[in-house]
C-alpha positions in Angstrom: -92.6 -26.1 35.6 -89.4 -26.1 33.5 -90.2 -28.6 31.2 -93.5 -26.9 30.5 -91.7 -23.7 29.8 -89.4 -25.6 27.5 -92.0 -28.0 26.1 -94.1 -24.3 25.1 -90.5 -22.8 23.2 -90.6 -26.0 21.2 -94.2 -26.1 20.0 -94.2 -22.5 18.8 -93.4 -23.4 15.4 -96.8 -25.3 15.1 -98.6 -22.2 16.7 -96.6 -19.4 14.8 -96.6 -18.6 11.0 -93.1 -19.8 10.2 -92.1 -15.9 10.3 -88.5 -14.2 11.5 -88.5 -11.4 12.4 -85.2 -9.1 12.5 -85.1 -6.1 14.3 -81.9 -3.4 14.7 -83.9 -0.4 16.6 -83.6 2.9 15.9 -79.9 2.3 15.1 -78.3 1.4 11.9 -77.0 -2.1 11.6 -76.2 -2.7 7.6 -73.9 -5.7 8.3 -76.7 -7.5 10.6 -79.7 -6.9 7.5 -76.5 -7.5 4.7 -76.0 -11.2 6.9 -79.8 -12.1 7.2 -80.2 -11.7 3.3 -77.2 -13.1 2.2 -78.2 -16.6 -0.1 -76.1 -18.7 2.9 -78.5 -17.3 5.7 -81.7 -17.5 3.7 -80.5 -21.0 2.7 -80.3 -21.8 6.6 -83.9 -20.3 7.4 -85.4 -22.0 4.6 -83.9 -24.8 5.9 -85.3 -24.9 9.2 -88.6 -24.0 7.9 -89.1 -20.8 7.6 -91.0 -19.1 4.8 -90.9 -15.2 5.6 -88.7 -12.7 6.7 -89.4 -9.3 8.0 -87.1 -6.6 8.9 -86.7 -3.4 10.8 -84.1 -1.5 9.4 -84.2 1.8 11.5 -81.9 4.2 10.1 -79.2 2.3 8.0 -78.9 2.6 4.3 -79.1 -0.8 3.1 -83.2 -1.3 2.3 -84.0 -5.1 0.8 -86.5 -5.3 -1.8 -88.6 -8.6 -2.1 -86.5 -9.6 -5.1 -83.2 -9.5 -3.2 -84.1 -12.7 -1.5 -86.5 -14.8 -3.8 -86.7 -18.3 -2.5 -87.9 -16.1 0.4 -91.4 -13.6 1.5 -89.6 -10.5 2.5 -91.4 -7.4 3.9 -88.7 -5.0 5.3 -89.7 -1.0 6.8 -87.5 1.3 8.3 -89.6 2.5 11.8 -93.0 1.7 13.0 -95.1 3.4 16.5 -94.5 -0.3 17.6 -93.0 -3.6 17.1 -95.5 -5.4 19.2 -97.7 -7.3 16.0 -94.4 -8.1 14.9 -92.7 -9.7 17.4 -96.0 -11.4 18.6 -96.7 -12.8 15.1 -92.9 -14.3 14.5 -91.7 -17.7 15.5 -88.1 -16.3 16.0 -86.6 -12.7 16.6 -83.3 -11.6 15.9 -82.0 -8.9 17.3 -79.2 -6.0 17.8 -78.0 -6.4 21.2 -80.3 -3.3 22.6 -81.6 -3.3 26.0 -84.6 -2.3 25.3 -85.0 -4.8 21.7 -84.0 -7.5 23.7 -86.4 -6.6 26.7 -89.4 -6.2 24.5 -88.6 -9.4 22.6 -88.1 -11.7 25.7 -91.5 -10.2 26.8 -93.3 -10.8 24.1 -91.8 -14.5 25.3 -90.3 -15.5 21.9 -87.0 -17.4 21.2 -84.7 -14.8 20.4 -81.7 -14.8 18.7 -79.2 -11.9 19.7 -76.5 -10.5 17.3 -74.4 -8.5 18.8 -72.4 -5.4 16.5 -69.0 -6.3 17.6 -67.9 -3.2 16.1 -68.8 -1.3 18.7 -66.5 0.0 21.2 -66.8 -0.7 24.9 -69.3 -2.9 23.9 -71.4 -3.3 27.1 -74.4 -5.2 24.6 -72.1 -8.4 24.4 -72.1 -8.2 28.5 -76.0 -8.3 28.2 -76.6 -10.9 25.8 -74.2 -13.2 27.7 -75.7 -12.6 30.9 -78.9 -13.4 29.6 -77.6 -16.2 27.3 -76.3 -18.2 30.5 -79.6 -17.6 32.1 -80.9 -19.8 29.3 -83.2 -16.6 27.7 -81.4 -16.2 24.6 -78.9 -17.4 22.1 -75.9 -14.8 21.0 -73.7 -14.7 17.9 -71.9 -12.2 16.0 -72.3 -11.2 11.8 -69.4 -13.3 11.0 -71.1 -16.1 13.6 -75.2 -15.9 12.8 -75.1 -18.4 9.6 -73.9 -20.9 11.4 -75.7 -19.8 14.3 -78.8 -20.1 12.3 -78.0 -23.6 10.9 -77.1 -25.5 14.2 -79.4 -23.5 16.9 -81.2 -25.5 19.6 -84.2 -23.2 20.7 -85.6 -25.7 23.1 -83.1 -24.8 25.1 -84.4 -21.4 26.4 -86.6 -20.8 28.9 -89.3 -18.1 29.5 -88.2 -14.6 30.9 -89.9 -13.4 33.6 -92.1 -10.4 33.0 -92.8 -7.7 35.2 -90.5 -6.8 37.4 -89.0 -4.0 35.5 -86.7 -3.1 38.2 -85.1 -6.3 38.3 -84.3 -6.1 34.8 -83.0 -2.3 35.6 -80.9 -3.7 38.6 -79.5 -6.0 36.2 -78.0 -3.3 33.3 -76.8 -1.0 35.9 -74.7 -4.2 37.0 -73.7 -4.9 33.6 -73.3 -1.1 32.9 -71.0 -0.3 36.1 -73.4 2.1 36.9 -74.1 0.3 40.6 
């Protein structure tokens, strides 16, 4: 069953429009969108195929226009009712480190590529995306880290997570939380 799950991560790309998607939540996250456009990421995604880039910018204050990246299709909004066409219609996510971002992209059983705001204090989101990086569900960098990250990332590696059971999942971040 394993090498099914993997052999299904590795064919997306033929399934998939050649789309990233890059969400932050309802948060603001300038450095992650000011990374993904920068000529050295776009470079790297171009590289590995891929042709357009949406984001989700939520509430921060930097807002790309299509001419900021032109060797690039970029569509970028703020906030949506949902996410869902989104995610289901990209061949990669990347992601703030949110519980519930990284919950509804794993669901929507795409590879995901977590970036976690290291700038945050007490930053339980670099707990999550570990955990779930050594469960094989995810990869993990930081904004000084996702270039590189994008350039040498092996997304045959991850395996499926396992939807529905919810309270597994809740188990999980009280753990990681210290709330159990």
């Amino acid at each position: 069953m394993t090498c099914r799950r993997r052999h299904c991560m590795r064919s997306m790309k033929m399934t998939y429009a050649d789309t990233v998607f890059v969400t932050v939540g309802t948060t603001s996250f300038n450095e992650l969108i000011e990374t993904i456009i920068s000529p050295e990421a776009v470079e790297a995604l171009i590289s590995r195929g891929y042709e357009k880039l949406v984001l989700q910018v939520g509430r921060g204050t930097v807002f790309p226009c299509p001419e900021t990246c032109p060797r690039i299709t970029l569509e970028t909004f703020r906030f949506k009712d949902s996410i869902a066409e989104d995610m289901s219609k990209a061949h990669l996510i990347v992601s703030h480190a949110g519980a519930g971002s990284c919950l509804e992209a794993l669901g929507a059983g795409k590879p995901l590529l977590v970036v976690v705001n290291d700038k945050l204090m007490n930053n339980h989101q670099l707990e999550l995306a570990r955990q779930l990086h050594s469960d094989s569900h995810l990869l993990y960098c930081t904004c000084s880290t996702l270039t590189e990250t994008l350039k040498s990332m092996d997304i045959s590696v991850l395996l499926p997570f396992s939807p529905g059971q919810p309270q597994n999942f809740a188990n999980f971040l009280d753990k990681v939380l210290g709330v159990k």
